[in-house]
C-alpha positions as CSV (number, residue, x, y, z in Angstrom):
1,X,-6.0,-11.4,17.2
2,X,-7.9,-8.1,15.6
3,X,-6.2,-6.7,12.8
4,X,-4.9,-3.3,13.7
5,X,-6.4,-0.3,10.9
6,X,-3.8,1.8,9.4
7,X,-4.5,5.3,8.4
8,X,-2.0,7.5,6.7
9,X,-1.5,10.1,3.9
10,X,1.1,9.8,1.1
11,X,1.5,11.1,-2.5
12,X,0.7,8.9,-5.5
13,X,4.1,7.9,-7.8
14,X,4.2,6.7,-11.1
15,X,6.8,3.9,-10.9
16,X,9.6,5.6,-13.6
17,X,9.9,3.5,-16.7
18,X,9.4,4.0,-20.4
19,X,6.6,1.6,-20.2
20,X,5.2,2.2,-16.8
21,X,1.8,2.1,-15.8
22,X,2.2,0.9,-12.0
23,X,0.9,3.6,-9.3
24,X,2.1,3.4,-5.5
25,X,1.5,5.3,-2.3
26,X,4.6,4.4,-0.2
27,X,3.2,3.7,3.4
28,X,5.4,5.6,6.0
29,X,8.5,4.4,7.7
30,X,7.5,3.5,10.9
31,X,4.5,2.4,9.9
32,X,6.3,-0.5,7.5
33,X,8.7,-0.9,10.3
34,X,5.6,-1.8,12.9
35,X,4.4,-3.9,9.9
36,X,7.5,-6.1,9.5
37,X,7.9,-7.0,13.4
38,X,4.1,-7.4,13.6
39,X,3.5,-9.4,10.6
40,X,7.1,-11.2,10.4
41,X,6.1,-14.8,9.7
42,X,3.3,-13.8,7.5
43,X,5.6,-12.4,4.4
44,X,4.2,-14.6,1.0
45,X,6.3,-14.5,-2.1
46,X,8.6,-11.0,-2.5
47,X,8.2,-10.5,0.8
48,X,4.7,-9.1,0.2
49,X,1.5,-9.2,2.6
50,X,-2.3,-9.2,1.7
51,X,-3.8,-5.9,2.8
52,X,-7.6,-4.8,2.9
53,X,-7.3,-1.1,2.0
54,X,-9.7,1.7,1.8
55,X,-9.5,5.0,-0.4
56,X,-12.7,7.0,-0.1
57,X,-15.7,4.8,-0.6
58,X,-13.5,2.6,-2.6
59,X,-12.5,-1.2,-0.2
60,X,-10.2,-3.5,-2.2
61,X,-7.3,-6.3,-1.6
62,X,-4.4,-6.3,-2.8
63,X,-0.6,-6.8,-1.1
64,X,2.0,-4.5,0.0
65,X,5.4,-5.3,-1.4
66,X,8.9,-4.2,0.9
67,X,10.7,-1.6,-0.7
68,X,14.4,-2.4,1.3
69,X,16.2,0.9,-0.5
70,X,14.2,2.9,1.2
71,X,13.1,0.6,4.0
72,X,9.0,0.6,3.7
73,X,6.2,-1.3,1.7
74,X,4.6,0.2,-1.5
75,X,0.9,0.0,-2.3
76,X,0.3,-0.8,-5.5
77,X,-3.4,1.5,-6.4
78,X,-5.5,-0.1,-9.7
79,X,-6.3,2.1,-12.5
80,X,-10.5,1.2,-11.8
81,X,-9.1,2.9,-8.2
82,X,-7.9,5.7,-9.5
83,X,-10.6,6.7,-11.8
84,X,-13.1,6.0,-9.1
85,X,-11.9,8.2,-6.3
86,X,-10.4,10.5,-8.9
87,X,-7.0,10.4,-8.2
88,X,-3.5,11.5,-9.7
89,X,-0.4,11.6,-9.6
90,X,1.6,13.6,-7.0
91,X,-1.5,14.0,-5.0
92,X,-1.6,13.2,-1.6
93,X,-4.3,10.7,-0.9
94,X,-5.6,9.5,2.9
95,X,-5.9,5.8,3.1
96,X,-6.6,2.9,5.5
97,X,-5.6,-0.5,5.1
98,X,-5.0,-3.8,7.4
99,X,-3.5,-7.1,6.9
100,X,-5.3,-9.7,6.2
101,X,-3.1,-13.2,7.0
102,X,-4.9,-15.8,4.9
């Protein structure tokens, strides 16, 4: 089966915390919800899936992690990521990302 490519725009967060360092774009609701029936059986530990994502000219892997408050996944976004593509918080940033079932 060929992975489907995501591409979306959301704002980078700084997860709140007095000793938080952990950036996320929250990938949009129907999005995650076309995730979660897609990729279902796939779900490794926290309910998390590896992801292939692309920011810029910057390609890594990493997982998306269910956020069930507020019913979509988080992307977590390295600090070698952020410097590279120049990013900060409360900016809106255009990604691409697939899963990538091992």
């Amino acid at each position: 089966m060929k992975q489907k490519i995501y591409k979306t725009t959301a704002t980078l967060w700084l997860y709140p915390g007095e000793s938080a360092k952990w950036h996320f774009l929250t990938v949009p609701k129907d999005i995650s919800q076309e995730i979660k029936e897609t990729y279902k059986g796939l779900r490794q530990g926290f309910g998390s899936l590896p992801v292939e994502v692309t920011i810029g000219k910057t390609t890594w892997l990493t997982s998306v992690f269910p956020d069930t408050k507020a019913g979509t996944y988080l992307l977590p976004v390295k600090a070698k990521v952020r410097r590279d593509e120049d990013m900060y918080v409360d900016e809106k940033i255009t990604f691409s990302f697939q899963v990538k079932p091992k």
